[in-house]
C-alpha positions as CSV (number, residue, x, y, z in Angstrom):
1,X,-17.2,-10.1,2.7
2,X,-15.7,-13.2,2.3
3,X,-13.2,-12.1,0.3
4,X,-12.1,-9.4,2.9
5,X,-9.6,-9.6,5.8
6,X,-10.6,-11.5,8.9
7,X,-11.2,-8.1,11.0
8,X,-13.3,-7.2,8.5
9,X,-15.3,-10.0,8.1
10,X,-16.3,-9.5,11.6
11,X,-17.9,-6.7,10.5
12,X,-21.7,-5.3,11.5
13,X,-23.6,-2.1,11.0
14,X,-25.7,-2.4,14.5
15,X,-29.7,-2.2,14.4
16,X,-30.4,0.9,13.7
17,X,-27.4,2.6,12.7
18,X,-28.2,2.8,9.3
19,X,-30.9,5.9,10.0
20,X,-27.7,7.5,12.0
21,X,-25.4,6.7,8.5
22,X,-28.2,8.5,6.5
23,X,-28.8,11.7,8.8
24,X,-24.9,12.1,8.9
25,X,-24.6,11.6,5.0
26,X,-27.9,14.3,4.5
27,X,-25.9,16.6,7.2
28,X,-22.7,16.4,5.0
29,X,-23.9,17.3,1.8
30,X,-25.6,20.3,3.7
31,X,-22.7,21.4,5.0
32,X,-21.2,21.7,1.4
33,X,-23.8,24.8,1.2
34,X,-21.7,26.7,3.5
35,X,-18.8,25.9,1.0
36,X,-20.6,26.8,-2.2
37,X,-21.7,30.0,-0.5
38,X,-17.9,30.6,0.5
39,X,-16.8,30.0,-3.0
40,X,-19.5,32.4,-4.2
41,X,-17.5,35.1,-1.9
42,X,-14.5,34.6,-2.8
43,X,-15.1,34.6,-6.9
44,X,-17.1,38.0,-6.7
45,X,-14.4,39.8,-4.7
46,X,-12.3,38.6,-7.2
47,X,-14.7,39.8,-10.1
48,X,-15.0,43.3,-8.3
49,X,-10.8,43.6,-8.3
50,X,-10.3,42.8,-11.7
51,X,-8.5,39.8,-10.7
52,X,-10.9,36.7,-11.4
53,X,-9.3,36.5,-14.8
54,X,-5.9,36.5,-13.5
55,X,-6.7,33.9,-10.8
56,X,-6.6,30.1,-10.2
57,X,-8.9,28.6,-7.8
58,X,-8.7,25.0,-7.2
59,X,-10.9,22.6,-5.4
60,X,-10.0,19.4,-4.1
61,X,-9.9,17.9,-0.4
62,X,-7.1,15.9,1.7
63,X,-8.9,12.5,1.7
64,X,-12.0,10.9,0.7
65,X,-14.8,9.5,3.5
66,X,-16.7,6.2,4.0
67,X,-20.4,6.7,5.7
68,X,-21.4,2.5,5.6
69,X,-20.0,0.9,2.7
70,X,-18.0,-2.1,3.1
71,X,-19.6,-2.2,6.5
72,X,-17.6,0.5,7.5
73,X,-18.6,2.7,10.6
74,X,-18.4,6.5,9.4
75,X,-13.8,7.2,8.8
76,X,-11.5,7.7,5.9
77,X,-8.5,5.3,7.0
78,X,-9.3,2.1,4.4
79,X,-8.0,1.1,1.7
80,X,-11.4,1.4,-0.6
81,X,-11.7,3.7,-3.6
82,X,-14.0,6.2,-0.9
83,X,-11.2,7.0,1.2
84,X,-8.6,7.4,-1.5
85,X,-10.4,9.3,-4.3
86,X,-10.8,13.1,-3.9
87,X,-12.4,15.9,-5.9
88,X,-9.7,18.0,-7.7
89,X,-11.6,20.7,-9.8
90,X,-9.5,24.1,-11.4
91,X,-10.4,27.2,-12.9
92,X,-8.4,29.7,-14.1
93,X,-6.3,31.4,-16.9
94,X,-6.0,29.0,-19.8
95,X,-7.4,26.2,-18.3
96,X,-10.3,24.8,-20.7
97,X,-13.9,24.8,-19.5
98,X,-15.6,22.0,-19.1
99,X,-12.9,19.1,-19.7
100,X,-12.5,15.8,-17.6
101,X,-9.4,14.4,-17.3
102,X,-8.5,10.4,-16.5
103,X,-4.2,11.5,-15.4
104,X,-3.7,10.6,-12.0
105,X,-3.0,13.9,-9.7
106,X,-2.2,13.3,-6.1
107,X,-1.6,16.0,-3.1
108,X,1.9,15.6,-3.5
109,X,1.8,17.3,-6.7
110,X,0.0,20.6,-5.3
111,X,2.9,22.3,-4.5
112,X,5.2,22.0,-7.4
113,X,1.7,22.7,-9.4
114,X,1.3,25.8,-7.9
115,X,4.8,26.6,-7.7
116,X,5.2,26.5,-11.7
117,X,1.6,28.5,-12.1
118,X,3.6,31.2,-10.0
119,X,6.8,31.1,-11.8
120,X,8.8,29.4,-9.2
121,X,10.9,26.7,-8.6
122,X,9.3,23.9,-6.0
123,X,11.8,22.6,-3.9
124,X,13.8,19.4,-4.7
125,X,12.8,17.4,-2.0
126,X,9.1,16.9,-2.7
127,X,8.1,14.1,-4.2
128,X,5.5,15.1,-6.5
129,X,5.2,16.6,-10.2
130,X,3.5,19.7,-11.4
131,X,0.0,19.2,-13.0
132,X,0.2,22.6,-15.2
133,X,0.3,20.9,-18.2
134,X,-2.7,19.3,-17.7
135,X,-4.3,22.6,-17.4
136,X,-4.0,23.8,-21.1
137,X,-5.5,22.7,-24.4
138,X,-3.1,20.3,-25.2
139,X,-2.8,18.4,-21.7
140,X,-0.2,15.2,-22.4
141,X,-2.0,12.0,-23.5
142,X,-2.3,9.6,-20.6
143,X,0.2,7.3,-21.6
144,X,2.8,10.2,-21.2
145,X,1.5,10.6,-17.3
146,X,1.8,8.5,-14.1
147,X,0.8,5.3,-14.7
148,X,0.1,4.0,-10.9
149,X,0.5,5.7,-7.1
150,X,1.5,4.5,-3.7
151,X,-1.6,4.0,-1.1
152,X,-0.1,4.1,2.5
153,X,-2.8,4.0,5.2
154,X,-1.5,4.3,9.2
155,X,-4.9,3.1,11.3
156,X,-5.7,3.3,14.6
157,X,-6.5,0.2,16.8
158,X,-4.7,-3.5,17.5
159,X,-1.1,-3.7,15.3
160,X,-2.0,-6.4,13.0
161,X,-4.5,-4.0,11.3
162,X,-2.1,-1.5,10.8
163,X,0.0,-0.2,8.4
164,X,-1.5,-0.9,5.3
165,X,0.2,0.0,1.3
166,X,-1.1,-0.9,-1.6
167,X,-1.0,0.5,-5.2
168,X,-3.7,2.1,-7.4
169,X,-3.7,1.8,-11.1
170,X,-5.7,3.1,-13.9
171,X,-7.3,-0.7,-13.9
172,X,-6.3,-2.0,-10.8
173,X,-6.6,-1.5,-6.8
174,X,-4.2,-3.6,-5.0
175,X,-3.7,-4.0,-1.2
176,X,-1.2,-5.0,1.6
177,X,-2.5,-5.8,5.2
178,X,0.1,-5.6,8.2
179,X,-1.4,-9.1,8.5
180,X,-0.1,-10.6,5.4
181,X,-3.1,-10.9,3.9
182,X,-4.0,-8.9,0.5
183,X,-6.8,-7.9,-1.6
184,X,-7.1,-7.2,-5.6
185,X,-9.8,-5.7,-7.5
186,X,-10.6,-4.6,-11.2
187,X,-11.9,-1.2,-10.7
188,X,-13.0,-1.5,-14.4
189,X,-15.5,-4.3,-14.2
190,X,-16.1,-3.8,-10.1
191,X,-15.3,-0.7,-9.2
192,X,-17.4,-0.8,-5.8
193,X,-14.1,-3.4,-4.7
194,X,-16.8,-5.8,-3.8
195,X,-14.7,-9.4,-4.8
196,X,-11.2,-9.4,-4.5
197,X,-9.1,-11.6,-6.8
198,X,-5.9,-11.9,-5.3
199,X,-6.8,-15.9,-4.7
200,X,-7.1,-16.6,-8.0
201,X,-4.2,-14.0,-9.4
202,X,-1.5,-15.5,-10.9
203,X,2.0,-15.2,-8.5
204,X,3.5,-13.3,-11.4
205,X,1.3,-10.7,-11.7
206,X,1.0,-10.5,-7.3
207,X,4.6,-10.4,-7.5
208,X,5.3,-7.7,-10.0
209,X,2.4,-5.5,-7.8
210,X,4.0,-6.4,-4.5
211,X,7.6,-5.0,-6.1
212,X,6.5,-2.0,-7.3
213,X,4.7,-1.1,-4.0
214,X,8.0,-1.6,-2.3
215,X,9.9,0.4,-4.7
216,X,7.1,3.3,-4.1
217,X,7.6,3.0,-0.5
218,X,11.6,4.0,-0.8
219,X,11.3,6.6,-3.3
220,X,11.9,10.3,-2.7
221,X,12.1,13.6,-4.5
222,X,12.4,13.1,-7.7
223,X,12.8,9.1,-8.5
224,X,9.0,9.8,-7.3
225,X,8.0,11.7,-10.4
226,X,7.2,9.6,-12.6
């Protein structure tokens, strides 16, 4: 933890918490039950309309959950890859079964997503892109896609812990504490975020990060699309 913010350094799971972290984590996963049993519902009313075939359902969550790692009491408002990284799963006309994609598709792309699977026009203030083109056969290489996205966390408790940006690349996960202080991993070769390397980064390369985060931060509508 070295490596880590001062408040977080500070950091303790109390005796005995751990058994707590693993009920709650058992009591999550049976909740999901409820949700594959509500998802079983909803495709056989479609299959008895005639509409399953003409339908897209699509499965993904607001924000990702830490139960203990990093030290971290049970929340979702850190910047670590568990609070950021959501399921987004889709099933529908067209789209191939099967396939895993590595583009980058954030909630802000939802609702011009859904607006072009309708045959609409999504309005011209949101910031995102549509996704439907990753839903066909010939999805655009990666290369062609967004490259990075803006991480913007708002956290309860004193002001020098909050707000924190940072910016998540395909390689990359780099971090901006209210504090001043920062953090830098290589989600390739340590993707549990466990030893920053912002000390030993060059000041180009923090540099360039730090200027495209602040460049995320005033974008809107559609100098956010890309």
């Amino acid at each position: 933890m070295s490596d880590k913010p001062r408040a977080w350094q500070r950091l303790r799971i109390p005796t005995g918490e751990t058994l707590f972290l693993d009920h709650l984590y058992r009591s999550r996963l049976r909740s999901l039950l409820a949700v594959d049993e509500a998802i079983e519902r909803i495709v056989d009313t479609l299959a008895a309309r005639g509409e399953l075939a003409n339908t897209y359902i699509v499965f993904t969550s607001d924000n990702g959950y830490h139960i203990g790692q990093h030290r971290l009491l049970p929340d979702k408002n850190y910047p670590i890859e568990e609070d950021i990284r959501v399921p987004l799963i889709v099933r529908g006309p067209g789209v191939p079964v099967g396939t895993s994609l590595p583009h980058f598709v954030l909630n802000i792309d939802l609702a011009p997503t859904f607006a072009e699977l309708a045959s609409v026009s999504a309005a011209d203030f949101v910031d995102g892109r549509s996704a439907a083109s990753l839903l066909r056969d010939t999805p655009p290489s990666p290369d062609a896609w967004r490259q990075d996205f803006l991480i913007q966390i708002y956290q309860a408790g004193a002001p020098s812990t909050r707000p924190i940006f940072g910016l998540r690349t395909q390689d990359l996960f780099y971090v901006e504490y209210a504090s001043g202080e920062r953090g830098l991993y290589d989600m390739r070769s340590d993707p549990d975020q466990l030893e920053s390397l912002h000390a030993v980064a060059s000041p180009e390369q923090l540099a360039q990060l730090a200027a495209r985060v602040a460049e995320l931060r005033s974008c809107a509508a559609e100098n956010c699309r890309r």
